[in-house]
FIKOL-162486 format. One record per atom (N, C-alpha, C): x, y, z. Coordinates in steps of 0.05 Angstrom, whole numbers, plus 5000, padded with zeros to 4 digits. Layout:
BEGIN
XYZ;...
end
This chain:
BEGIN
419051508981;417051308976;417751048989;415650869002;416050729022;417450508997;417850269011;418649988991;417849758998;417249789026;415649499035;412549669043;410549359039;408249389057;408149069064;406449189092;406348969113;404348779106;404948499110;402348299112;400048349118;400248519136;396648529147;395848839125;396948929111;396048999100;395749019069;395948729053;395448619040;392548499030;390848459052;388748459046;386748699044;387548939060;386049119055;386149279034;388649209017;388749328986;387949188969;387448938979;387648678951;384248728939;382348808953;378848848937;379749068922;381849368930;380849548910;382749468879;384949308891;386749228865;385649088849;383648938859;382748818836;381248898819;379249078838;377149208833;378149418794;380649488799;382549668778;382449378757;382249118765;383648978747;386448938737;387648968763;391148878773;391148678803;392948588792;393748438815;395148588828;395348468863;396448568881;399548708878;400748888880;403648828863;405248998888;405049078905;406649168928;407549498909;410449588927;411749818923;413949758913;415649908891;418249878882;419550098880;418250388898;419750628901;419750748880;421350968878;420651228853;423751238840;422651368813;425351528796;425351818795;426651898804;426252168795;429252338783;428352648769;430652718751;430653088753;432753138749;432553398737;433753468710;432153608694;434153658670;433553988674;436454198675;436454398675;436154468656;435154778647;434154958620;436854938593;439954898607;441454848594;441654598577;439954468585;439954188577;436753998563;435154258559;431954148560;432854288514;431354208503;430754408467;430054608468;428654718481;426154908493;427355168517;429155058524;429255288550;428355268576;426655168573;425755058593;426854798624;425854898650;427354648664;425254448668;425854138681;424653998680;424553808706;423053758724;424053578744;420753328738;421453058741;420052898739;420352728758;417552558771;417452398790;416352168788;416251958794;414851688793;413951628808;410751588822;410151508851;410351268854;411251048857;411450798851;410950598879;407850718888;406550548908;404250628906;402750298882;400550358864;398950308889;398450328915;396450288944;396550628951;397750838932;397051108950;395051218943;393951438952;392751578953;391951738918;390851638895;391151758864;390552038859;388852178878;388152478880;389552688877;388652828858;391453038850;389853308866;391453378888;389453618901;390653918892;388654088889;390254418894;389254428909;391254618927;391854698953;391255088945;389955208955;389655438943;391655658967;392155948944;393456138967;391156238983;393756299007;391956359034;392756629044;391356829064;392756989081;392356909100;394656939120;393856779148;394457049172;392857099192;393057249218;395357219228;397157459250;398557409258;398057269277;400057049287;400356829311;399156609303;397756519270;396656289273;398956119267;397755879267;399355589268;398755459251;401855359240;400755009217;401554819222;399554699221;399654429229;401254239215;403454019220;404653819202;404453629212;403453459198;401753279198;403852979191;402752809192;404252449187;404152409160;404852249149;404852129116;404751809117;402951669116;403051319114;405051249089;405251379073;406651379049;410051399058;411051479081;413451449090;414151169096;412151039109;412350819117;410550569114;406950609140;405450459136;404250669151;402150609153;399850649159;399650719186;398250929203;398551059237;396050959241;394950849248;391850939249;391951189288;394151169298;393251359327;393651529325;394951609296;393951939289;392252019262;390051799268;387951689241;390051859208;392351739204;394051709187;393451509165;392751529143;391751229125;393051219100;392951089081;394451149055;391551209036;389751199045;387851329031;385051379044;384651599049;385251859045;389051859052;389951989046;392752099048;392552329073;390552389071;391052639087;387252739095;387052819111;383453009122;384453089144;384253459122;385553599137;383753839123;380553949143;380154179122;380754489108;382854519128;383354679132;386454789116;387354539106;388054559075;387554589047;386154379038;384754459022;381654369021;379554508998;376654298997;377553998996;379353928980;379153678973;380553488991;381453709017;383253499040;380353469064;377853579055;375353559070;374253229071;374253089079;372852739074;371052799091;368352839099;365752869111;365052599120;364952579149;365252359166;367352219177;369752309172;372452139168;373552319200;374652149210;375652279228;378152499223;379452719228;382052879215;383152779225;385352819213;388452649214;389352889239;391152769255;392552939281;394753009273;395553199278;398553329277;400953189298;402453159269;405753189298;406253409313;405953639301;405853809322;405654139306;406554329302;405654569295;408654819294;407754919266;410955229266;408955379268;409155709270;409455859254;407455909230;405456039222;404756079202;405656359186;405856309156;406756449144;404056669137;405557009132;402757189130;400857029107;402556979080;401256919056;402656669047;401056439035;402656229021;401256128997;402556068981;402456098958;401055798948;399555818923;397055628916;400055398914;398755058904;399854888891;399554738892;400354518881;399254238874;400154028886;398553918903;400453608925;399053368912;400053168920;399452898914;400752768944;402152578942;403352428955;405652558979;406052768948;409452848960;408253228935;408953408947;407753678934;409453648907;407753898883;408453728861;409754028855;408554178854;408154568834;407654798851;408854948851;406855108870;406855338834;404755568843;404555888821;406755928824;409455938820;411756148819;412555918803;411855678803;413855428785;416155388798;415555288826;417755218844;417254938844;417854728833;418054478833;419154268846;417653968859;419053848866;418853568851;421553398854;421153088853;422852968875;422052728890;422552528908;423452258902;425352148920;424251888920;426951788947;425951538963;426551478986;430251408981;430551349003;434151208997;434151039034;435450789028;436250669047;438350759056;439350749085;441250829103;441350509118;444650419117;444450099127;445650189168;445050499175;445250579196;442550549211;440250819191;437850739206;435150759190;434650449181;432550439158;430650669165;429150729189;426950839186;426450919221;425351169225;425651259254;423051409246;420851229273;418351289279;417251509287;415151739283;414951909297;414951859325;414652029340;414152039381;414652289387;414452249412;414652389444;417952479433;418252769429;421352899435;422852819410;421352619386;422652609364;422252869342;423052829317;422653129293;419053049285;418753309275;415753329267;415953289236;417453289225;417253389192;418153059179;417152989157;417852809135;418152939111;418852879097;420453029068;416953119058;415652939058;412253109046;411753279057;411953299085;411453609095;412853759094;415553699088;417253849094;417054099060;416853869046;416753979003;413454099014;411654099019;410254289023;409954609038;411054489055;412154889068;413554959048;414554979038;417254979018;415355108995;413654908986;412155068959;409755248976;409555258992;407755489010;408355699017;411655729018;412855989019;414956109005;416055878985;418155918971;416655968934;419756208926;417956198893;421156108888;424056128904;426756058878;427255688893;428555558879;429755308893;431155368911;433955568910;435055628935;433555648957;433155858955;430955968976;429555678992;428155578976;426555288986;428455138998;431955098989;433454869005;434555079033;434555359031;435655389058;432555409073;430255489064;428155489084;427655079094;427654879085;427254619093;429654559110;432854669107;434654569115;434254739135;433255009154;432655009173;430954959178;428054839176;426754619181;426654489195;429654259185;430954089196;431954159219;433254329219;435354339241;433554389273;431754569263;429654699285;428854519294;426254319273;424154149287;424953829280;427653829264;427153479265;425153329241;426953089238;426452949219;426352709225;423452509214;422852329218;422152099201;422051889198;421451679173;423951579159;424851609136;426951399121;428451649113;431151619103;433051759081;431551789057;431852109051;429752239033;431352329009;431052388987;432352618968;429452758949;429852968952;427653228946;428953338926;428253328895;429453548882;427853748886;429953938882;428354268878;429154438859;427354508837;428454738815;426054898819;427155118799;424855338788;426755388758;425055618751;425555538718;428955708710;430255638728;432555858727;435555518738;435255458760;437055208764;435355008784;436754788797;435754598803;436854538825;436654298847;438754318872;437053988878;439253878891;439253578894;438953598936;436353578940;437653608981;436653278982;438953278999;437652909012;439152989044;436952819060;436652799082;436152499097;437552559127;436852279138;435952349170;434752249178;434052289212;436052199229;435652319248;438652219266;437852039287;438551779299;437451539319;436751729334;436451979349;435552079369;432752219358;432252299336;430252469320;430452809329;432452849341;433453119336;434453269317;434253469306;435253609282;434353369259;436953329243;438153139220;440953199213;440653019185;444253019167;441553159147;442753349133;441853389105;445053599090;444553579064;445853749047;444653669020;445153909010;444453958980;446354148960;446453988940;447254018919;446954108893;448254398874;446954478860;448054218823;446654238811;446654128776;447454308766;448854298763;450154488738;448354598709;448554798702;446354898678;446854738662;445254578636;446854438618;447054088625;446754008653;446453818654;444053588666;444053458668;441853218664;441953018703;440453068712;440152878742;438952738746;439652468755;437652218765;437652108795;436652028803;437251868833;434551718830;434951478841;433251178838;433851128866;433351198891;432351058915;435751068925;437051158925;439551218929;441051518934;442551598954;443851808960;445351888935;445852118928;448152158908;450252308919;449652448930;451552698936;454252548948;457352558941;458752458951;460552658967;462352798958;463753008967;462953218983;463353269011;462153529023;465053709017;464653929008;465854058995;466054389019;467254459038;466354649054;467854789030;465755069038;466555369023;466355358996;465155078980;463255098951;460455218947;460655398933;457655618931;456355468912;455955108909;454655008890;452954648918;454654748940;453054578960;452054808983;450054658990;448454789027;448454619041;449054659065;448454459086;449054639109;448754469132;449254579166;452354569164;453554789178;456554779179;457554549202;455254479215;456254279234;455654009228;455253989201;455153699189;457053569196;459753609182;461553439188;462553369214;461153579234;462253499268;460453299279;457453319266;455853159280;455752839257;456652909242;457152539226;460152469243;461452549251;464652479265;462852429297;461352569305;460352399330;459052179339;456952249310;455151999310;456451759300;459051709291;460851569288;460651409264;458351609248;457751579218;460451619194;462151869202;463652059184;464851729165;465051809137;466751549121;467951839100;470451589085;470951819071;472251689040;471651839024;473151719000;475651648986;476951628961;479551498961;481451768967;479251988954;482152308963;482052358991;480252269007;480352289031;478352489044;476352629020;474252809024;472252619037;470952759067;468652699074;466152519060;464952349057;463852299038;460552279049;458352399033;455852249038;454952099039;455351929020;454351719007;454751519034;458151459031;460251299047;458751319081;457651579090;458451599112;454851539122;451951539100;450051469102;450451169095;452951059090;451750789091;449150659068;448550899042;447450829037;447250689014;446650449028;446550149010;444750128995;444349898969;441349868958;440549638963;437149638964;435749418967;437549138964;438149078944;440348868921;441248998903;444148978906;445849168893;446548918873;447149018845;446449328841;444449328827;441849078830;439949128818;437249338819;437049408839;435249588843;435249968834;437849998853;438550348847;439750398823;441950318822;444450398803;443450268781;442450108775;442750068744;440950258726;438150478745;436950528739;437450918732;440050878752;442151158743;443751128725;444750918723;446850768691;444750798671;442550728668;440450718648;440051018635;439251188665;437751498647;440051558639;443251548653;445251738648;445451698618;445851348610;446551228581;444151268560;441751408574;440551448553;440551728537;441651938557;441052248555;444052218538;446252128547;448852148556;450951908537;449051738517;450451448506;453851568503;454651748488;458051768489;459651758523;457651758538;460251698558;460951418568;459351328558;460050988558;459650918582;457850988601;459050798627;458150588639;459350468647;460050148661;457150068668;456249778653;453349788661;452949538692;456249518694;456249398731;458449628747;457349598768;459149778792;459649478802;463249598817;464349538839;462949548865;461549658875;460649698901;459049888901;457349878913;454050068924;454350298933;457550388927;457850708923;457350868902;456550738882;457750828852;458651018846;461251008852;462951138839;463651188815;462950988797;462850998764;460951168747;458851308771;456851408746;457151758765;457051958748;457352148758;455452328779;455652488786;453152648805;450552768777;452352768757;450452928735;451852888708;451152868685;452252828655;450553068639;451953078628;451753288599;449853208581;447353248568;445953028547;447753068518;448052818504;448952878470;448053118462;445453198466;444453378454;442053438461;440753738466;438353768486;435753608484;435253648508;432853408508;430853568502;428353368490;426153468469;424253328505;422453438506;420653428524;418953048520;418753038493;418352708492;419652488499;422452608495;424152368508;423952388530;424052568550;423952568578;421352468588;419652438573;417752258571;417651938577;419351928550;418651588547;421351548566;424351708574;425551578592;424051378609;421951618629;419751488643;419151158631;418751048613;417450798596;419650628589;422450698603;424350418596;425050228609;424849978605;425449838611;427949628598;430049708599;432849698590;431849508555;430549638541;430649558523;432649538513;433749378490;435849328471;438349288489;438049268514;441549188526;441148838535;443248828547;442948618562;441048488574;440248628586;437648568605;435148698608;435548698577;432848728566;430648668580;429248678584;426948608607;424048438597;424448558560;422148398553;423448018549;426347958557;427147818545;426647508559;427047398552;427347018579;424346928576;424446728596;421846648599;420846878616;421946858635;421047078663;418447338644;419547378622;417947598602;415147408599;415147168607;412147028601;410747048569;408946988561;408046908526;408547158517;408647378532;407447698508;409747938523;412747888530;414347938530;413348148556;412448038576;412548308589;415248448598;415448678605;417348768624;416048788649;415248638672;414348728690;414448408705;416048408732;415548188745;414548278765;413047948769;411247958799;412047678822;411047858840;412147698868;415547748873;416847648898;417647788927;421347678909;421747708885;424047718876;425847878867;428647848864;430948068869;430848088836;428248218819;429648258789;430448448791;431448548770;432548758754;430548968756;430849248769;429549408769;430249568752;426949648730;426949868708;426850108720;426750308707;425150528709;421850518712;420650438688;418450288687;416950138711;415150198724;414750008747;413149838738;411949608751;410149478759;407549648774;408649838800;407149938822;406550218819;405950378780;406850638780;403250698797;402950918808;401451058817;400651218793;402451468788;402151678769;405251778769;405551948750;408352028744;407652268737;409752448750;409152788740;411552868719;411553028699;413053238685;413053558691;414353678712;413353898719;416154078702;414854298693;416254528661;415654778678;417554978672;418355068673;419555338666;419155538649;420155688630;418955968627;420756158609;419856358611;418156448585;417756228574;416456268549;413756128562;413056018572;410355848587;408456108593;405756178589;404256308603;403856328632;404656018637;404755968667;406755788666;407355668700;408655408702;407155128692;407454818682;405654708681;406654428692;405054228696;406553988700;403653768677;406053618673;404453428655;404053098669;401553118674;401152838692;399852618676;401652358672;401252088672;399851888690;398151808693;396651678715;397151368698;397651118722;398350978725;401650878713;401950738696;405850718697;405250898664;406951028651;407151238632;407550988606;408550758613;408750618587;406050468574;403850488592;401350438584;399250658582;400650868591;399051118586;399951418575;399151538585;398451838567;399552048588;401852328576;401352488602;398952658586;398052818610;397353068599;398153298610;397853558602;399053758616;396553948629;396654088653;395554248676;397054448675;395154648696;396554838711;395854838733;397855008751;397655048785;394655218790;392654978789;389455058789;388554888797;384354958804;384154748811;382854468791;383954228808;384254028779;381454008762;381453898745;378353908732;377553618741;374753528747;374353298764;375153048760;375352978741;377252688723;379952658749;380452818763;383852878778;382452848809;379252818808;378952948840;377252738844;377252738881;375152548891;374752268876;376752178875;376951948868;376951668893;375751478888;374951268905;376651018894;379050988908;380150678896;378650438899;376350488915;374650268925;371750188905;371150428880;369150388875;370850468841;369350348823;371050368799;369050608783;370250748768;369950958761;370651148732;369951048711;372051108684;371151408684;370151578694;369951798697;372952028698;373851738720;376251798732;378551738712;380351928718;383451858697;384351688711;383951658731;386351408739;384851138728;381851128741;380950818727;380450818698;379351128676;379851048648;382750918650;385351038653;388950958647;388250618660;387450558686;387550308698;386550118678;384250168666;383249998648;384349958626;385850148613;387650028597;390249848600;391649958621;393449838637;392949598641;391149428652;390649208660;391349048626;389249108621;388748978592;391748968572;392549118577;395849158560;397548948573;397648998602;399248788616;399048538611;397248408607;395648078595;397348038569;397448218552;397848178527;400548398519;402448528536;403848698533;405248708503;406448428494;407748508459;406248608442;403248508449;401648528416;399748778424;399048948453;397849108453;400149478462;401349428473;404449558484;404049778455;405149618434;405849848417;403950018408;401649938406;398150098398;397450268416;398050248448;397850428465;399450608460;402850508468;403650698452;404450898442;404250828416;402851028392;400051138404;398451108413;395951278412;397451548435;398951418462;399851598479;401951768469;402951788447;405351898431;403252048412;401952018408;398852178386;397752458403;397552378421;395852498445;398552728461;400952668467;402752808466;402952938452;403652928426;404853118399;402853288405;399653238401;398353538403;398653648425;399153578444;398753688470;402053888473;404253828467;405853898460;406154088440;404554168417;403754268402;402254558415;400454478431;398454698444;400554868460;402054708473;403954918490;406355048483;406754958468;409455058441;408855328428;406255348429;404355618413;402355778429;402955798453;402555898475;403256228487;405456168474;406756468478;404456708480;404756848485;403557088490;400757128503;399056838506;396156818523;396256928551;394456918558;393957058582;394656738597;394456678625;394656478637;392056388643;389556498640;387156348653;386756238615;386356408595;386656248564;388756048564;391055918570;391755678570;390855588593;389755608610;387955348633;386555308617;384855448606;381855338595;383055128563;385555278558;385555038531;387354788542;387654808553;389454568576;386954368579;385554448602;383854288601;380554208591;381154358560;379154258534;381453988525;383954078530;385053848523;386053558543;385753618560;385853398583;382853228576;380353318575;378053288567;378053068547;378953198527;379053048507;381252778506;383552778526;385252618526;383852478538;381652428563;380852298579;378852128558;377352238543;375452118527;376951888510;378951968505;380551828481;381451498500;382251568520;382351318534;380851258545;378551298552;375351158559;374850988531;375151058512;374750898495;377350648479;379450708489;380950548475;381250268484;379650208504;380749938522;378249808496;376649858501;374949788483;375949718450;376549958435;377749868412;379949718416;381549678425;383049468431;381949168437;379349128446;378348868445;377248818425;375749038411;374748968382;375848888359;379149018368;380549028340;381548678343;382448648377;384148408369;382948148375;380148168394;377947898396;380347748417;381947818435;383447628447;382347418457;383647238451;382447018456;384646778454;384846518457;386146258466;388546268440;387646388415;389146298390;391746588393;391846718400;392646968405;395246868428;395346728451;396546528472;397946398461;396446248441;397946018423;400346108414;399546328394;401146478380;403346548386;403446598424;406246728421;407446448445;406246238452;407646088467;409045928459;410545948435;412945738425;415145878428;415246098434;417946278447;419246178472;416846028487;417645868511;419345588514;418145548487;420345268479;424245218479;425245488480;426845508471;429045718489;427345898491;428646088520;429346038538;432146108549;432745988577;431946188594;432246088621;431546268646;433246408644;432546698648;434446928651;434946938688;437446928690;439146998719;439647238720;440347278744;441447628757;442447498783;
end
């Protein structure tokens, strides 16, 4: 997920942002996690994502299965969402993609199609699934989550003439188009790589299915030939985070728990990348250079955070020494299995009750927000300012199907609900950031969102609770699932998405009725200002 957008394109988001009733708020990148079946209450695995560049594309598309002729071709296509915006290969951040020949909903009638980087191989048969930004599900419950990482070697390498065709979105789409295990998916992308080349920023792609999980991060090489990638398996039983940062440290040759090109380590010793750690093992991290935005406020505190929340007995250090972090592990153990809610509200923290608390200082303004605005080095939550939507994608052999549970706009002002690898019901589709729409889940969630933000102390907890209401049953429905056919939980899936959608079409509303906001309400909480100092970092 990108982290900057450009000046000149500031104004062309600023009519639909408002239009939502938010201010302009830029990109602050993604969280994303795995919790393996060893480590979920349930049995179940779990990978979750944060899109956290509220300017993308909100459309949740299915992609349906195909059979394809021998000799045809697929096309892979650009992503604005890597970077900015192409328009010379009519590339946009919204539409994301018009391409019809993917799916109905990648059809925009009149829109010019987006052009290809260039073309593999088509597979005989590929399998249905669910994309957004970055692919979410495919039917086998092959799962992904994303999110970008800086390299202080080479921020970002442009497509062209003789450079790689693939970006981690295209790349997690072939992947759920022909893959049903995670293995399988990291050696089919990691030759990928090697064949056609990789282009845009330092990537990390989780990949599970409902059995284990695997950590691949990748970086393009200054020439855009091949790449660096390797991947990493989680151990059953344990808990993974990465916040815009590489994790993988150790290349480990002849460990049956990493993949990579055997000629990694010859081509980081040429490219005169190779670094190495204190035992003297090769290192990733060390040898990508990869630094954070502002250390260590941005990445690491936000891997110190999930580890200390799943993980509070290991105590660890809530500052690092250096932008390697070395202090927090590749993966932690939870106290005790995680219940599908908490992996929830993880998503919704913003370092409550520590130090840097976020509702805390003035900077929190009259109604304690956690959320700053404008071009400063705070303390990055989990929680964004810039959420898009956030996925929960499950996993299991007790599920009728695979499912993922989607949150539209940031999860601490809203609601997930849960789906299946189908197609979406319209509330998810054909959505217009330009024209407002409570029809739509994203502008019902936006409208509450807005309104919470103004008043975050005194409306925060009422949301909520209503989004913790709306869970339990929904949680409830799938808990008691066992034995249905898979098209009987779509249809009760989305009787209940239905009804979740209704529930927040109407709450922005009872929320103005109940509390009449108004000047005395301001009053009320602005003597907290009298007294609070400015909080530093």
């Amino acid at each position: 997920m990108k982290k900057n957008l450009s000046i000149k394109k500031t104004v062309c988001v600023l009519t639909a942002l408002l239009a939502a009733g938010l201010s302009w708020q830029g990109a602050e990148a993604c969280t994303t996690t795995i919790v393996t079946k060893g480590a979920t209450a349930d049995g179940s695995t779990l990978v979750t994502h944060s899109n956290d560049a509220f300017t993308s594309d909100p459309n949740i598309v299915y992609v349906p299965a195909k059979e394809h002729q021998p000799g045809e071709m697929r096309k892979v296509y650009p992503a604005a969402i890597a970077w900015d915006e192409m328009p010379e290969y009519n590339c946009r951040e919204f539409p994301r993609l018009v391409a019809p020949e993917r799916a109905e909903d990648y059809a925009r009638p009149g829109q010019e199609p987006t052009k290809p980087l260039g073309e593999i191989p088509e597979a005989a048969h590929t399998y249905a699934y669910i994309d957004s930004d970055y692919g979410v599900m495919n039917e086998h419950g092959l799962m992904l989550g994303e999110c970008t990482n800086n390299s202080a070697h080479l921020e970002y390498l442009e497509p062209g003439e003789g450079r790689g065709i693939f970006y981690a979105s295209e790349l997690g789409r072939v992947a759920l188009e022909r893959c049903r295990t995670a293995r399988e998916a990291v050696e089919l992308m990691g030759s990928l790589i090697d064949e056609y080349g990789l282009w845009g920023t330092g990537e990390t792609l989780l990949v599970a299915d409902k059995d284990e999980g695997w950590v691949l991060e990748m970086q393009p090489t200054p020439s855009g030939k091949g790449g660096f990638w390797i991947a990493q398996r989680v151990p059953d039983g344990e808990f993974f985070v990465a916040a815009n940062q590489f994790r993988i440290h150790a290349i480990k040759k002849g460990d049956p728990n990493q993949i990579y090109n055997p000629k990694l380590p010859k081509t980081l010793k040429e490219a005169g990348w190779a670094a190495y750690d204190k035992q003297g093992n090769l290192d990733w991290v060390r040898s990508m250079q990869a630094v954070e935005d502002y250390h260590p406020y941005f990445a690491l505190h936000r891997v110190w955070r999930a580890q200390s929340l799943v993980a509070p007995s290991t105590n660890l250090p809530q500052r690092t020494k250096g932008w390697e972090g070395d202090e927090y592990p590749f993966s932690v153990k939870p106290d005790h299995p995680l219940t599908l809610q908490e992996v929830m509200d993880l998503h919704r923290d913003a370092y409550e009750g520590t130090s840097i608390d976020r509702r805390k200082g003035k900077a929190a303004g009259l109604f304690d927000s956690v959320y700053r605005y404008g071009d400063y080095q705070w303390e990055r939550s989990i929680t964004s300012r810039s959420n898009a939507y956030t996925w929960i994608t499950q996993a299991g052999a007790s599920l009728p199907c695979p499912i993922f549970w989607l949150s539209m706009n940031a999860p601490a002002e809203s609601t997930y609900v849960p789906l299946t690898v189908s197609q979406m019901p319209e509330a998810y589709r054909h959505i217009d950031r330009g024209s407002f729409d409570v029809s739509k889940a994203w502008w019902a969630s936006g409208q509450v969102t807005a309104l919470t933000r103004g008043y975050y102390s005194v409306l925060q907890p009422e949301v909520l609770s209503a989004a913790h209401e709306l869970e339990a049953e929904a949680i409830r429905l799938v808990n008691s699932s066992a034995g249905q056919s898979p098209e009987d939980f779509r249809r009760d899936l989305e009787k209940n998405a239905a009804f979740a959608l209704d529930r927040w079409q109407r709450l922005q509303g009872e929320l103005l009725a109940k509390h009449q906001i108004d000047r005395r309400m301001a009053l009320g909480s602005a003597q907290k200002l009298t007294s609070d100092p400015v909080q530093k970092y």
